[in-house]
C-alpha positions as CSV (number, residue, x, y, z in Angstrom):
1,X,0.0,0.0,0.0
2,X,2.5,2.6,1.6
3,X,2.1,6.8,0.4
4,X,0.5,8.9,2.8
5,X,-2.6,7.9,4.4
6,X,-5.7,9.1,3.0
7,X,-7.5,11.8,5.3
8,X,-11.3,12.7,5.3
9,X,-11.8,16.3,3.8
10,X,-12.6,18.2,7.5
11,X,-9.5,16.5,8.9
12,X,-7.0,18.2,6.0
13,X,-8.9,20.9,6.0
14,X,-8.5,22.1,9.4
15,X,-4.6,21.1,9.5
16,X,-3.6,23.7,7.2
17,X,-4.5,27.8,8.3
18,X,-7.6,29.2,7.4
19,X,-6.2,32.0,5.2
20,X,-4.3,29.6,3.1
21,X,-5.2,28.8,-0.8
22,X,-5.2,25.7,0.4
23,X,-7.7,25.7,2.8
24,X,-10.2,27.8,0.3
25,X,-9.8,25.6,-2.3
26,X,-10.4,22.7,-0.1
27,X,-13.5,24.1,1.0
28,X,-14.7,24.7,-2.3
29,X,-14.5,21.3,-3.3
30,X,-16.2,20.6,0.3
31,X,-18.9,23.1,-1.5
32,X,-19.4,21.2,-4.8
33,X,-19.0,17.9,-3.3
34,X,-22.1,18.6,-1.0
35,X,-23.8,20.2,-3.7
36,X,-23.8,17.2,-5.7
37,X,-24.5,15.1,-2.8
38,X,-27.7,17.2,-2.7
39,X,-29.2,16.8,-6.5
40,X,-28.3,13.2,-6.2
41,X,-30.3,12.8,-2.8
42,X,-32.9,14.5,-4.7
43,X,-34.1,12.3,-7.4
44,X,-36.9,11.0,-7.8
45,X,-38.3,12.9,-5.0
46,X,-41.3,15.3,-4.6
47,X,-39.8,18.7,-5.4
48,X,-41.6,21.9,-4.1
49,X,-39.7,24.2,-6.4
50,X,-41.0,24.7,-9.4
51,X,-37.9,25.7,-11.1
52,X,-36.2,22.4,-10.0
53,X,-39.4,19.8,-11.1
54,X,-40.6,18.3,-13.6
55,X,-44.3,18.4,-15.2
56,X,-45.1,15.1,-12.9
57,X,-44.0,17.0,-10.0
58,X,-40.9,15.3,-8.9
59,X,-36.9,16.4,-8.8
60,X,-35.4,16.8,-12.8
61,X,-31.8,16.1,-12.1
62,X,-31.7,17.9,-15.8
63,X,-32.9,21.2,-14.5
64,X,-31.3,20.9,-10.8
65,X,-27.7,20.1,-12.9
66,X,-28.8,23.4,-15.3
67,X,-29.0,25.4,-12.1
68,X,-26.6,24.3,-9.7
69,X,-23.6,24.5,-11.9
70,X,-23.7,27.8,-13.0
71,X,-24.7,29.3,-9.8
72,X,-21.1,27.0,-8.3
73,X,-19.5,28.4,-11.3
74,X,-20.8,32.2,-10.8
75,X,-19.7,31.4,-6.9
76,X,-16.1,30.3,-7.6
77,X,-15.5,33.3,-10.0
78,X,-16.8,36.0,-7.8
79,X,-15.1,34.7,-4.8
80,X,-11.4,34.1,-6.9
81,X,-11.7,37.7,-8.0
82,X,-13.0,39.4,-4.6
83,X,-10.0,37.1,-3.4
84,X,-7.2,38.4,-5.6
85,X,-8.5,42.9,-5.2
86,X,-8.7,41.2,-1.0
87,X,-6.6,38.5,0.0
88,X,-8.2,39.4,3.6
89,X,-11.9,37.6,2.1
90,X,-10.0,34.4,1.7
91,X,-10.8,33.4,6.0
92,X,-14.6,34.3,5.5
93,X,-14.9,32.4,2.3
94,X,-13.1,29.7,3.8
95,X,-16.0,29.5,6.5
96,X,-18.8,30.6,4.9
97,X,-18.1,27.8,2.2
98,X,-17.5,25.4,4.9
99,X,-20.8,26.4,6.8
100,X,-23.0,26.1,3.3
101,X,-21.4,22.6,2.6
102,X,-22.4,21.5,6.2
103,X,-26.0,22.9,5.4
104,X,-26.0,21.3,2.5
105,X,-24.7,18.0,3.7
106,X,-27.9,18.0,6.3
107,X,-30.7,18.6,3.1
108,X,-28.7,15.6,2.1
109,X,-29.6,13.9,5.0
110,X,-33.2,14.9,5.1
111,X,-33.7,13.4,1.5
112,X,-32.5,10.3,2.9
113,X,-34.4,9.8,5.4
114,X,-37.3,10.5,2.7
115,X,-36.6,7.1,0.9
């Protein structure tokens, strides 16, 4: 086997300093990893918002895909560039991405419980 052992994502994430590139990057991926947790959770399920179903009323993983990767897309870019004009927005980033992903990771849970 030998190499490094592998780490769960919280673990690395917390060993290296919140202000790091490291440490925003990681909880980006944190971000679109719980994100896609989410629209897979989702399927098949009743879906409330209209923007998200389809015509029978339940999830379209078509339309959540359509959504949720631009909006992580329109995220990444508008917190790389308010990064780069303020390295000092790297920390909140850091735990405002971290916070959304733990949100996120509990929607998750809820659909699962749904099954």
């Amino acid at each position: 086997m030998g190499g490094k052992p592998v780490r769960p994502l919280a673990v690395v994430a917390f060993m290296c300093p919140l202000l790091s590139a490291q440490a925003w990057d990681i909880s980006f991926s944190a971000l679109v990893a719980a994100r896609s947790a989410d629209l897979y959770s989702s399927r098949g399920l009743y879906e409330s918002n209209p923007l998200l179903r389809s015509p029978d009323g339940r999830f379209s993983m078509a339309r959540g895909v359509a959504v949720a990767v631009p909006s992580l897309v329109f995220v990444q870019v508008v917190q790389k560039w308010a990064i780069r004009k303020w390295p000092q927005a790297r920390k909140p980033f850091t735990i405002v991405n971290f916070a959304v992903a733990g949100a996120t990771v509990g929607v998750v849970a809820h659909n699962e419980r749904l099954r």
